[in-house]
C-alpha positions as CSV (number, residue, x, y, z in Angstrom):
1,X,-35.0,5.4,-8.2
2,X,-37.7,7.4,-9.8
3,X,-40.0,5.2,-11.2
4,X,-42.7,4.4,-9.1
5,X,-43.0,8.0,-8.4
6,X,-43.4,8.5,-11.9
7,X,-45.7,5.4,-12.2
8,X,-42.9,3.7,-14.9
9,X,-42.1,0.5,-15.0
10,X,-38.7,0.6,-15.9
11,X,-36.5,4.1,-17.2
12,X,-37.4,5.0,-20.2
13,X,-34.0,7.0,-20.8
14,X,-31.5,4.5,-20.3
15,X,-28.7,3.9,-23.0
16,X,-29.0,0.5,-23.9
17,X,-30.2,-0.6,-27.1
18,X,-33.6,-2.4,-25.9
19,X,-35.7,-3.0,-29.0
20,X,-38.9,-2.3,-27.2
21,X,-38.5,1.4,-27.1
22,X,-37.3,1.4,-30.9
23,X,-37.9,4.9,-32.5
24,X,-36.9,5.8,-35.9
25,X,-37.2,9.3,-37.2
26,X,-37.3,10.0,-41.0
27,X,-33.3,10.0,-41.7
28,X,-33.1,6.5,-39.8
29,X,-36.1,4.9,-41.9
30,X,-34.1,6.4,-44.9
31,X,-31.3,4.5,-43.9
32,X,-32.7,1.4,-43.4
33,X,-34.5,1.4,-46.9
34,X,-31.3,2.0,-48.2
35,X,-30.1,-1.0,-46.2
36,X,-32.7,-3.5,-47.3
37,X,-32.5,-2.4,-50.5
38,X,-28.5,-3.0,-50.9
39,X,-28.3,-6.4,-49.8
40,X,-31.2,-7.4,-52.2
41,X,-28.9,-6.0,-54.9
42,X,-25.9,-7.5,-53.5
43,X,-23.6,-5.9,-54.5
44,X,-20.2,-3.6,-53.6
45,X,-19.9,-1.4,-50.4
46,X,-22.5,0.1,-48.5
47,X,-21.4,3.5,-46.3
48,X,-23.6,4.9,-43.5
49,X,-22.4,7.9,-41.6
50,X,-23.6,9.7,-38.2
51,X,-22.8,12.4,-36.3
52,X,-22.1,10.2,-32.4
53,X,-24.8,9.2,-30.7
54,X,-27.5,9.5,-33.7
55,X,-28.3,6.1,-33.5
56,X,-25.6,4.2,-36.0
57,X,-25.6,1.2,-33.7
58,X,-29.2,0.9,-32.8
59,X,-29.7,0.9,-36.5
60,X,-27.7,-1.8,-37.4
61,X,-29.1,-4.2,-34.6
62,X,-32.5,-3.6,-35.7
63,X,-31.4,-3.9,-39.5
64,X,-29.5,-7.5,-38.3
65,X,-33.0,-8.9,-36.9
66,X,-35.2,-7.9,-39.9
67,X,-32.6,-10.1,-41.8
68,X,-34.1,-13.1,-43.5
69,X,-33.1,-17.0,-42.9
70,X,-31.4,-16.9,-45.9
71,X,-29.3,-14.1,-44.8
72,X,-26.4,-14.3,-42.7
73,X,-24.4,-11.7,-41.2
74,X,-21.4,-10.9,-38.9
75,X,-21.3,-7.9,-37.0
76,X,-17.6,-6.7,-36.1
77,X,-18.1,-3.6,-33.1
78,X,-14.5,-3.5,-32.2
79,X,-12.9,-1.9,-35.6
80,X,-10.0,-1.1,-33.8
81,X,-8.2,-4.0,-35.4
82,X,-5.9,-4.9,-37.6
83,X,-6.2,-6.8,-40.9
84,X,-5.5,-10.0,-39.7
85,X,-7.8,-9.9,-36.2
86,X,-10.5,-9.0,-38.6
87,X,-10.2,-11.7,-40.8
88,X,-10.4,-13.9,-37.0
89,X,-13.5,-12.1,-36.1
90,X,-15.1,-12.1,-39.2
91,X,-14.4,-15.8,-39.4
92,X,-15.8,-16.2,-35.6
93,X,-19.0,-14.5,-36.1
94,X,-20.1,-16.0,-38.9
95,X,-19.0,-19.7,-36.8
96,X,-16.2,-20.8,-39.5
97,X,-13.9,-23.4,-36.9
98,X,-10.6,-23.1,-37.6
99,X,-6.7,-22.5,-36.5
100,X,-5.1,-20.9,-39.2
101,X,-2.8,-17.6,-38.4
102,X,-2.0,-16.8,-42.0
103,X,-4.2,-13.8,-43.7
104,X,-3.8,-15.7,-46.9
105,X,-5.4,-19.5,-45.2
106,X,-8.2,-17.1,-43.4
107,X,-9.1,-16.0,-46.9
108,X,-9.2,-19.5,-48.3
109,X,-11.3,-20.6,-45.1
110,X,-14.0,-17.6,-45.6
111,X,-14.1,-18.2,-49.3
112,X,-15.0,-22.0,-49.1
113,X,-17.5,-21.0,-46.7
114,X,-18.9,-18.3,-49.1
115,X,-19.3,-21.0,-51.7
116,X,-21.0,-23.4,-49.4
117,X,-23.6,-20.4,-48.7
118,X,-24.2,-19.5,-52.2
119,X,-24.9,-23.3,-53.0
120,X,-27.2,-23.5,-50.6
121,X,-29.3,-20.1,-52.0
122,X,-27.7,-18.0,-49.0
123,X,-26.1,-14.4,-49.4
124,X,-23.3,-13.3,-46.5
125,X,-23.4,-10.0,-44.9
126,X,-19.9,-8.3,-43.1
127,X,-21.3,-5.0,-41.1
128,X,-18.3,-2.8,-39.0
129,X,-19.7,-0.3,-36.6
130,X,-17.3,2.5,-35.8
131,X,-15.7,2.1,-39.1
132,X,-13.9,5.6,-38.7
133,X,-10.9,3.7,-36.7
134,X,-10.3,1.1,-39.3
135,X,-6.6,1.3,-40.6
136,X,-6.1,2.1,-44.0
137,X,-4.2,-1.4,-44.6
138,X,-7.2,-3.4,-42.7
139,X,-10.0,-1.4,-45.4
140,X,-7.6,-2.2,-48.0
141,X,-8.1,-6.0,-46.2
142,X,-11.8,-5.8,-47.0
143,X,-12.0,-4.4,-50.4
144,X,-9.7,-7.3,-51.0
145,X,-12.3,-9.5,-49.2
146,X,-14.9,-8.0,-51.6
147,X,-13.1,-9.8,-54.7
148,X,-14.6,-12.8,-53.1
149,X,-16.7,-13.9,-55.7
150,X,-18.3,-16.2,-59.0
151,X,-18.5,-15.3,-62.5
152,X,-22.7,-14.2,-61.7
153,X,-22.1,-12.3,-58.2
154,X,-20.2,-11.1,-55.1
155,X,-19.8,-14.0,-52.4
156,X,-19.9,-11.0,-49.8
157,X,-21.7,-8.3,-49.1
158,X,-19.9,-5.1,-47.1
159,X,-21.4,-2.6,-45.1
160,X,-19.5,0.5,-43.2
161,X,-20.8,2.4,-40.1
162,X,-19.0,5.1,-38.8
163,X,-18.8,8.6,-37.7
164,X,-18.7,11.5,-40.3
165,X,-14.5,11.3,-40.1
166,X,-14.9,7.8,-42.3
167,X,-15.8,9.8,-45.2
168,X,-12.7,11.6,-44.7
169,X,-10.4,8.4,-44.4
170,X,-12.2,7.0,-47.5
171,X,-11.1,9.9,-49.3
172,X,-7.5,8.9,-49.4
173,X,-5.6,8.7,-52.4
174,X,-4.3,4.9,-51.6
175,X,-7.7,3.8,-50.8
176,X,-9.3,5.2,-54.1
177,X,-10.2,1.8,-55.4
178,X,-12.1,1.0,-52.2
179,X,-14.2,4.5,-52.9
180,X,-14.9,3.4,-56.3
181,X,-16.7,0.1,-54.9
182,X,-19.0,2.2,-53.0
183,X,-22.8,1.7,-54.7
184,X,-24.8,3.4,-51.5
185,X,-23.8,5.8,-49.6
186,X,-26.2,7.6,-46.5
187,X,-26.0,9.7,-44.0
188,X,-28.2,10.3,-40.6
189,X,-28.8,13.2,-39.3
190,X,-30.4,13.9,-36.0
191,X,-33.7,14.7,-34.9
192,X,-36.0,17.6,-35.5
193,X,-37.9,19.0,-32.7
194,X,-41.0,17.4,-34.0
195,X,-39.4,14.3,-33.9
196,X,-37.7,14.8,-30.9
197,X,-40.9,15.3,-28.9
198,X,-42.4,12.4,-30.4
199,X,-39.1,10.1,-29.3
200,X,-39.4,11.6,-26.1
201,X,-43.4,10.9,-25.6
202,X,-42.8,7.2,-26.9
203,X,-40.6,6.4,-25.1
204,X,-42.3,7.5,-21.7
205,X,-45.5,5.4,-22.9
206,X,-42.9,2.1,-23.5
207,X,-41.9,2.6,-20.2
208,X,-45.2,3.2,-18.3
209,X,-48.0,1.3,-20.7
210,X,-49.6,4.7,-21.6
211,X,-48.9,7.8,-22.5
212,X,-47.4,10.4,-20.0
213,X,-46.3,13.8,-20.1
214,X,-44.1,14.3,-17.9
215,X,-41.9,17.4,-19.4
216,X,-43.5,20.8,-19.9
217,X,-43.2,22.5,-22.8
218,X,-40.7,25.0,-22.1
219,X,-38.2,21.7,-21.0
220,X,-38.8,20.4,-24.0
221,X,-37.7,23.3,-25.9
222,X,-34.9,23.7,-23.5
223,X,-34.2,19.6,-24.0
224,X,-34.3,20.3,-27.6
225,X,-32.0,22.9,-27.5
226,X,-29.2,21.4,-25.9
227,X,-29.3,18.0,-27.7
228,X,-29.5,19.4,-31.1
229,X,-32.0,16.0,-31.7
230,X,-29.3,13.7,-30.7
231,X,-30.8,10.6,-29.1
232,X,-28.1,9.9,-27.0
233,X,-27.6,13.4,-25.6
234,X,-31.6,13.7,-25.3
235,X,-31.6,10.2,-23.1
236,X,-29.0,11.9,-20.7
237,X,-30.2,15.2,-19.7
238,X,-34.3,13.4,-19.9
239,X,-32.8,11.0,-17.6
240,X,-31.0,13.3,-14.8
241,X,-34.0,16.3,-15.4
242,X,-36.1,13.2,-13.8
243,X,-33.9,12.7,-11.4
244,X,-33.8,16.6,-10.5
245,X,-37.5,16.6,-10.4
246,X,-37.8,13.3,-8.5
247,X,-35.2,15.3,-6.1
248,X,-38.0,18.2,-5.9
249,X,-41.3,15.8,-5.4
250,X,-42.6,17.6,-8.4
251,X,-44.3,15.2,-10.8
252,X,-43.5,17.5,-13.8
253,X,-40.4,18.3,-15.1
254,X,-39.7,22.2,-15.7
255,X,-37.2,24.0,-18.0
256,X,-35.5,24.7,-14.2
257,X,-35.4,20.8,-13.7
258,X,-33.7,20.9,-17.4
259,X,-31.0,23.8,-16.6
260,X,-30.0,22.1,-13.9
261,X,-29.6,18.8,-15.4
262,X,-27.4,20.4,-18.1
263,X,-25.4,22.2,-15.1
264,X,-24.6,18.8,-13.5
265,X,-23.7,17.1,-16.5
266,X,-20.7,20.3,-17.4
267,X,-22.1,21.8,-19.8
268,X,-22.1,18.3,-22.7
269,X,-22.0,19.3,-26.1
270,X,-22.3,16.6,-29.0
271,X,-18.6,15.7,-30.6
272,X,-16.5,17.7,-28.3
273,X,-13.0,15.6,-28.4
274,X,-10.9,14.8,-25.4
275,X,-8.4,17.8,-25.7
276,X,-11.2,20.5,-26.0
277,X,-13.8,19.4,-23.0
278,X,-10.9,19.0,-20.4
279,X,-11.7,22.3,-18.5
280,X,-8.3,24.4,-17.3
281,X,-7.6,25.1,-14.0
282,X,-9.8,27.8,-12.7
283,X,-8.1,30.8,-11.6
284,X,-8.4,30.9,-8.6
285,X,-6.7,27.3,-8.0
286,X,-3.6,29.4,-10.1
287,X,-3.6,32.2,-7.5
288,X,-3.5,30.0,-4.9
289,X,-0.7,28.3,-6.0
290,X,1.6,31.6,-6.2
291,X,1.0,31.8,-2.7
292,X,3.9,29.7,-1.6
293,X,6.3,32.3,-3.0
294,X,4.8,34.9,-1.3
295,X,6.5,36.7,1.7
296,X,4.8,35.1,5.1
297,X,1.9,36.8,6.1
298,X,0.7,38.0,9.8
299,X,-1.4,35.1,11.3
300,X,-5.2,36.2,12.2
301,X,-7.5,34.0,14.0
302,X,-11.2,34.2,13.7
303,X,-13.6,32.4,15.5
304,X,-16.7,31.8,13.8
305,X,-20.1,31.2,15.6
306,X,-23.1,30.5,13.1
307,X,-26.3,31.3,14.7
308,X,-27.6,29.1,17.2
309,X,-31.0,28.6,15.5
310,X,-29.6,27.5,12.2
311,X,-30.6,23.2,11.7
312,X,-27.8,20.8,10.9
313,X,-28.2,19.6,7.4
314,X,-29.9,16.6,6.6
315,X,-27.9,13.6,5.6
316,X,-30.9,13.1,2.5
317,X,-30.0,16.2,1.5
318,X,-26.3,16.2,1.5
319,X,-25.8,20.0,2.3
320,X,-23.4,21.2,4.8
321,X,-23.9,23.8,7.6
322,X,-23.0,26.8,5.4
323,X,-20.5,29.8,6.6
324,X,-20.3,33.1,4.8
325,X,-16.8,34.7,4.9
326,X,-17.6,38.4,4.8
327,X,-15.0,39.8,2.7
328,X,-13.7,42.1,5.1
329,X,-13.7,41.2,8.5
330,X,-13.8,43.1,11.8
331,X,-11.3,42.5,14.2
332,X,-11.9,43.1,18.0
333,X,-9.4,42.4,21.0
334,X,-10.9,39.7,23.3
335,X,-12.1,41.4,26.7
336,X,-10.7,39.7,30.3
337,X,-13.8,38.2,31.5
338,X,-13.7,40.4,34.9
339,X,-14.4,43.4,32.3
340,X,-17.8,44.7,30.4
341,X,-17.1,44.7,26.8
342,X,-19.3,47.7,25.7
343,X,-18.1,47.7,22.2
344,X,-20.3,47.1,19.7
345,X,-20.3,43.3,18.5
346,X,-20.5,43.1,14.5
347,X,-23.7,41.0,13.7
348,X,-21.3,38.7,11.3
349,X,-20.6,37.6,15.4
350,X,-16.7,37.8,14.7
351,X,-14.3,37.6,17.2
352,X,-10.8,38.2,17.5
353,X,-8.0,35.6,18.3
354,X,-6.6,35.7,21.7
355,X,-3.2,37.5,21.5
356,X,-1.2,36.0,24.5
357,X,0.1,32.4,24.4
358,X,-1.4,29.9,26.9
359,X,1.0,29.5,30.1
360,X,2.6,26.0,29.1
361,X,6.1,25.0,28.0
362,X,5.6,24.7,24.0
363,X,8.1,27.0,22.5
364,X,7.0,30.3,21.0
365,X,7.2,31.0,17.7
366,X,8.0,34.4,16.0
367,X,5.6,36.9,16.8
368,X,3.6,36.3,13.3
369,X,2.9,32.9,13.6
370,X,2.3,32.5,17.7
371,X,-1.4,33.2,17.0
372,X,-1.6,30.2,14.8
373,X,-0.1,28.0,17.8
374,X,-1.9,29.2,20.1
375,X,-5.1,28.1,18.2
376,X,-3.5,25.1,17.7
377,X,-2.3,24.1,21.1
378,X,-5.9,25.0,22.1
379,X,-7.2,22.7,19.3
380,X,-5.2,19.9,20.5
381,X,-6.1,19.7,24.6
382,X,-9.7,19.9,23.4
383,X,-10.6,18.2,20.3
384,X,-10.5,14.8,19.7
385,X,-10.0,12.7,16.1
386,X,-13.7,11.3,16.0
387,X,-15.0,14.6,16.4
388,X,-12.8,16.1,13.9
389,X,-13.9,13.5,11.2
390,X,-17.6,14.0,12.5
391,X,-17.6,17.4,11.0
392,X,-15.8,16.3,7.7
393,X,-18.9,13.5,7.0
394,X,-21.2,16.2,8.2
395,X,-20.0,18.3,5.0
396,X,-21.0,15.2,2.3
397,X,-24.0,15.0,4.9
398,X,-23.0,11.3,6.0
399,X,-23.5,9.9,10.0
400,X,-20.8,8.7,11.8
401,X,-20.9,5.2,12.7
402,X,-22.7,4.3,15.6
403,X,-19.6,2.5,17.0
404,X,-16.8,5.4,16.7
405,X,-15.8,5.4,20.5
406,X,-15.1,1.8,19.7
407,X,-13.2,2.3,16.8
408,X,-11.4,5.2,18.6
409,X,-10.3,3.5,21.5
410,X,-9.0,0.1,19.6
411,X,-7.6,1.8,16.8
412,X,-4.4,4.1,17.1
413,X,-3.0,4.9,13.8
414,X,-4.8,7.7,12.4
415,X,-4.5,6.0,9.1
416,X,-6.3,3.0,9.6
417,X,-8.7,4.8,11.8
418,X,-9.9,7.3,9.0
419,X,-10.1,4.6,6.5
420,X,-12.7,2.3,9.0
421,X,-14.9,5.2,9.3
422,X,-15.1,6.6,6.0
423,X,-16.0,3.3,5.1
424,X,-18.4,2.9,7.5
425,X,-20.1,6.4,6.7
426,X,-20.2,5.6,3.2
427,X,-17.6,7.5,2.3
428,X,-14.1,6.8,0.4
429,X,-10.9,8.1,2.3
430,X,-7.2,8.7,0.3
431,X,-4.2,9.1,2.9
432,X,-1.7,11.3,1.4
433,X,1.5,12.9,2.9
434,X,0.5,16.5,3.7
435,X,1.2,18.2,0.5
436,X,-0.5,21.7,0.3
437,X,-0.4,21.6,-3.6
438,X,-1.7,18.2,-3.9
439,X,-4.6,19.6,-1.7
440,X,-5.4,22.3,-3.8
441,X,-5.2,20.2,-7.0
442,X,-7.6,17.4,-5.9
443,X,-9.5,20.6,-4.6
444,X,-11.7,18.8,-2.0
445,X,-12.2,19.3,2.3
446,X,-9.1,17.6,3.7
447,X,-8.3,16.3,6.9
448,X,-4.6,17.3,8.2
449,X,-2.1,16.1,11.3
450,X,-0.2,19.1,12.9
451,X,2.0,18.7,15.7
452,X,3.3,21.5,17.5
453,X,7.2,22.6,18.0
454,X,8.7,20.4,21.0
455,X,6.0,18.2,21.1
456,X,5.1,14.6,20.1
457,X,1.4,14.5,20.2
458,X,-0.3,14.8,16.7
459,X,-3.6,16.8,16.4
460,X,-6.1,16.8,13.2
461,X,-7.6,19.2,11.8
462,X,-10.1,20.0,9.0
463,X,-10.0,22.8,5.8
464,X,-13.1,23.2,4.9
465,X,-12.7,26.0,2.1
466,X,-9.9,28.5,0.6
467,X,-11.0,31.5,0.3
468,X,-9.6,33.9,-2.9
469,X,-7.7,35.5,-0.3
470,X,-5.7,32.4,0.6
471,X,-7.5,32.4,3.9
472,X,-8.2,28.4,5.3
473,X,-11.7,28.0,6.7
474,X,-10.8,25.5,9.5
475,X,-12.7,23.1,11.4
476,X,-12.5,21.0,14.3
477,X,-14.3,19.4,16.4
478,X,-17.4,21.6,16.6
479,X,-19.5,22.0,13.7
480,X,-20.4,25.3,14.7
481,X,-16.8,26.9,15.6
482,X,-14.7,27.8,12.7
483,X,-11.8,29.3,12.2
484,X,-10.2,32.0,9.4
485,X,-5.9,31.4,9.1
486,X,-4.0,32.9,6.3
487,X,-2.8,29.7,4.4
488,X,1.2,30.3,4.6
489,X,0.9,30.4,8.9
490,X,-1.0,26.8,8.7
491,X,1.7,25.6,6.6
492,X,4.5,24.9,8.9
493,X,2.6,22.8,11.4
494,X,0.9,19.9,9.0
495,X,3.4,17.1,9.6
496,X,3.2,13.7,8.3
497,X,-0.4,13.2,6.7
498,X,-3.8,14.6,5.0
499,X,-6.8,12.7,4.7
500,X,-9.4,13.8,1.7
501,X,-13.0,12.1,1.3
502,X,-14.8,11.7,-1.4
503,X,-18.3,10.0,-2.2
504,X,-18.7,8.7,-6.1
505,X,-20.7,6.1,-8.0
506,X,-18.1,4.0,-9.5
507,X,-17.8,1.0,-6.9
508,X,-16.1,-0.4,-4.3
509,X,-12.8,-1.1,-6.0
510,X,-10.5,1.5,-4.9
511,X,-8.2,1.5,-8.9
512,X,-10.3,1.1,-11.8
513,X,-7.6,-0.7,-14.7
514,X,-8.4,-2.8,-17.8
515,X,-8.6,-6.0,-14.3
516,X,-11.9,-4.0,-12.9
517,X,-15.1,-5.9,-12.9
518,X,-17.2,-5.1,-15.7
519,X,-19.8,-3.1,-13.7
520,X,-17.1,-0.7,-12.8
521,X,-15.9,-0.7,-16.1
522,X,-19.3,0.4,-17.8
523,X,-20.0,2.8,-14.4
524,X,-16.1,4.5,-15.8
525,X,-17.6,4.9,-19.2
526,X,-20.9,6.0,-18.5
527,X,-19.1,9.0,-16.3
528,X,-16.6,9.6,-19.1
529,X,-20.0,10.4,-21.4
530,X,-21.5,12.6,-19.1
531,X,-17.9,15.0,-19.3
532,X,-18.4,14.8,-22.6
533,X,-16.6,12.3,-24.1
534,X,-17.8,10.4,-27.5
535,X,-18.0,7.0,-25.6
536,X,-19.9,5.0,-28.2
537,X,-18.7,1.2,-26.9
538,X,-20.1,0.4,-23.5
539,X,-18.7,-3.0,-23.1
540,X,-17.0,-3.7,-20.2
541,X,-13.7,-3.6,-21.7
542,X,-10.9,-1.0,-20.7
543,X,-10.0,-0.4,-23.8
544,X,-7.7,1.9,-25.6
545,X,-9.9,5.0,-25.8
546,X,-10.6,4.9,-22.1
547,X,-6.9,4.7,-21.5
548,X,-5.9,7.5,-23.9
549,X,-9.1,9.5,-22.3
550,X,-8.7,9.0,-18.6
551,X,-4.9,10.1,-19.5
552,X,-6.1,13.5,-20.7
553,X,-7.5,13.9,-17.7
554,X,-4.9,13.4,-15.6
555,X,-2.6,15.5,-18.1
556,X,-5.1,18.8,-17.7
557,X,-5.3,18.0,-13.6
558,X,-1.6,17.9,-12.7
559,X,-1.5,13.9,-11.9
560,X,0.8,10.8,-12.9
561,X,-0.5,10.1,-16.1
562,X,-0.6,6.5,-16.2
563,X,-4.0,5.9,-17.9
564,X,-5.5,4.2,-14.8
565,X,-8.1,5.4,-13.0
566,X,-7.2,5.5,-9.4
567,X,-8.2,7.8,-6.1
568,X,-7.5,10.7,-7.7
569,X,-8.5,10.4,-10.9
570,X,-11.3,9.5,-9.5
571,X,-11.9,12.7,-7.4
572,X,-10.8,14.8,-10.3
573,X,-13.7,12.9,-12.8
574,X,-16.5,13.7,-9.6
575,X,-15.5,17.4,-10.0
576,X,-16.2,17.3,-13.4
577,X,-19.6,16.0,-12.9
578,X,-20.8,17.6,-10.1
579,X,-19.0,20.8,-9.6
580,X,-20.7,23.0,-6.4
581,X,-22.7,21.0,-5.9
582,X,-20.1,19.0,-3.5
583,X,-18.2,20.1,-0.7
584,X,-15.2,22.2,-2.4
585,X,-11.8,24.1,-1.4
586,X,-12.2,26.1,-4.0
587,X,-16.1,27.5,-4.1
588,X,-18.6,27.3,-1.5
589,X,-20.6,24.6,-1.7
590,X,-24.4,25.0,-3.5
591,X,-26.9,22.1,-3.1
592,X,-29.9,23.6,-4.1
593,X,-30.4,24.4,-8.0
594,X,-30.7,27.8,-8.9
């Protein structure tokens, strides 16, 4: 997106491991000395630990391609295995054809092939990444592999990469014999700001054939400072502070640009596990939900006019037209028309709810809650379901579809209806029965049906916001005309269903499971990072940490917790990554950084 404004020719902050924007600070060249020098000795276990994201797995690619012709190696990146699959994938790797299911006939088969190798001058290298998740029987499987071997030398040589927690494992009484095979043992640590500038610059001149600088000072400092030198965390927030800038048409990047990249990315910290970065429900969503065993409340209507002069937002911009809710309001008594109103009009431009019902047959409610209808009857003679939906894609800053009469003449279920122009605005759509709670949780604008007592004609209507008072900001079918309703007088007219939009980056596939395509798969994981999360496999496999992850989620949010990652789940994760600065119930919506 950025790159021609930033004369690149490709991002330089992506988090693949391409081997033309290699960088190794000191503790990595130490490591791979170590390496080198290992495998010429060849002999025992070799331990490398990292703190996530430090560069364990860019390290042993580049260490696999410096290797020799008369080195062979197989590298195992899915330790979460057990003995036997190991034995499988070591023999796969290394290209050893064969059937057998018996640990015991793997064995056999990988030691004839050892031999074969060592006849032939050869030496054999096994390397597991992530070697924190091993169990302890499938390391006591390789120190068994590592009795492979002639009277003169080892027939295999055994290298394990994991996070710092493999020192801990390793430590293990049963596994004692395994520790005492250890000959090297290293440990990267991240960057220093030296060496973080310097990754930064060479990796801008890699992407744009000559040096750039692109980040001011103070953002580097600020970089420096949230990614404590970790490559991984220093890719993402360089990355989005480009994008902020790129937002700004500024062709440097500030320590503003910086602050809010961190803000977008909520708050990422290196390590943080599952249970700790799953924010709580804000306090406000908990005072919201003791609202439903509260005594009723007296229904006020408030019609809100925003000044005339005020410009729609801009679709590029994705803002919506904003409202301030003064937190106390002025009531006045509507005038008849036949009268001057010489009262003094508050400049908020408030007016007060008509207090007689229109002259029609619709039952009247208690004296309370006739306000409420009364809106509501007015609402549905008036406003039409296009229009209502207008104003909800106004809010993510999306255009209707050019052909909405069509699709609201030819379509009459609401349902199908709301999905066809979502779609067509760019937007996803979940239809929910109306559930008030469910609202709050997924904590997004909503679109809801009402029908009035005695009638059978549905109406729709939009909540924009809920204010810390409980009070809905409604809309309808004028983006200009609001309205202010206690929560609990709304309540008993939503019938049937609610309708809440959303706009993400994960695809078109509406359930994201271990069948997704792979791009949605890797989209998942790369949003599961930027929460926080120690994703260090991007394959496009579904695989058990994304389950277990994407079910802590749902756990901390109040959903099913089945591990997939549907609708909501799905709204829940864009929360997390974007927090005001998308249309919210909870918090009024901010798309400009501070």
């Amino acid at each position: 997106m950025y790159n021609t404004f930033f004369n690149l020719r490709e991002k330089p902050f992506q988090l693949v491991p391409n081997p033309d924007f290699l960088f190794l600070g000191k503790s990595h060249e130490d490591a791979l000395a170590h390496l080198t020098y290992a495998v010429s000795q060849g002999d025992g276990f070799v331990k490398i630990t990292g703190e996530v994201g430090t560069g364990k797995t860019t390290l042993c690619r580049v260490f696999l391609e410096k290797l020799g012709p008369d080195t062979e190696a197989a590298f195992i990146f899915n330790s979460k295995v057990n003995a036997t699959q190991l034995l499988k994938m070591t023999l796969r790797e290394l290209g050893i054809a064969g059937t057998a299911e018996d640990p015991a006939d793997l064995t056999h088969d990988l030691n004839r092939f050892l031999l074969e190798k060592k006849a032939a001058g050869k030496s054999v290298i096994l390397l597991v990444d992530e070697a924190q998740n091993l169990e302890k029987e499938t390391l006591e499987q390789l120190r068994m592999l590592s009795n492979l071997e002639t009277t003169r030398s080892k027939l295999l040589q055994i290298i394990l990469v994991g996070q710092p927690e493999l020192r801990d494992l390793l430590d293990a009484h049963e596994l004692r014999q395994l520790r005492q095979r250890i000959n090297l043992s290293c440990h990267i640590r991240p960057l220093d700001y030296k060496e973080t500038l310097d990754y930064i610059a060479h990796r801008i001149s890699v992407a744009s054939n000559r040096p750039q600088h692109l980040f001011t000072p103070p953002a580097l400092k600020r970089i420096y400072a949230f990614s404590k030198g970790v490559p991984r965390l220093i890719n993402i927030i360089c990355d989005r502070s480009l994008l902020v800038a790129y937002s700004f048409q500024k062709k440097k990047v500030t320590a503003g640009h910086v602050g809010t990249a961190i803000r977008e990315l909520d708050s990422v910290t290196p390590r943080k596990q599952i249970p700790q970065i799953i924010k709580k429900k804000t306090a406000l969503t908990a005072s919201l939900a003791t609202l439903f065993v509260l005594a009723a409340v007296y229904a006020v209507y408030i019609k809100m006019e925003a000044p005339s002069t005020a410009p729609l937002p801009s679709p590029a911009a994705k803002a919506m037209f904003p409202v301030d809710i003064p937190p106390s309001l002025t009531i006045l008594e509507k005038t008849p028309a036949t009268t001057p109103d010489t009262r003094q009009t508050p400049s908020s431009d408030i007016l007060a709810a008509p207090r007689k019902a229109h002259e029609t047959s619709h039952p009247k409610l208690s004296s309370q809650l006739e306000d409420v209808q009364n809106v509501l009857w007015e609402i549905q003679q008036s406003a039409t379901r296009k229009e209502t939906f207008r104003c909800l894609a106004t809010l993510w800053g999306k255009p209707q579809p050019d052909n909405m009469d069509q699709l609201n003449n030819r379509i009459v279920p609401n349902d199908s209806f709301f999905k066809i122009a979502a779609s067509q605005s760019g937007l996803k759509l979940l239809s929910l029965e109306t559930d008030i709670r469910k609202a709050l949780t997924l904590d997004l604008p909503a679109l809801f049906e009402f029908k009035l007592p005695g009638q059978q004609k549905k109406g729709v209507v939009g909540i924009e916001r809920v204010t810390a008072e409980n009070q809905c900001i409604m809309f309808t079918a004028e983006a200009r005309k609001k309205y202010k309703i206690p929560m609990q007088a709304l309540i008993p007219f939503f019938k049937d269903k609610m309708y809440i939009a959303w706009e993400d980056g994960l695809g078109d596939e509406r359930i994201i499971s271990p069948a997704a395509s792979e791009d949605a798969i890797i989209a998942l994981k790369f949003l599961l990072l930027e929460i926080g999360l120690d994703v260090a496999d991007f394959s496009p496999v579904y695989d058990q940490y994304v389950m277990d992850a994407v079910k802590a989620i749902q756990q901390d949010a109040g959903l099913t917790v089945d591990g997939i990652t549907g609708p909501e789940t799905r709204i829940v994760l864009l929360r997390k990554t974007r927090g005001n600065g998308i249309p919210r119930l909870s918090a009024p919506f901010n798309a400009d950084p501070p």
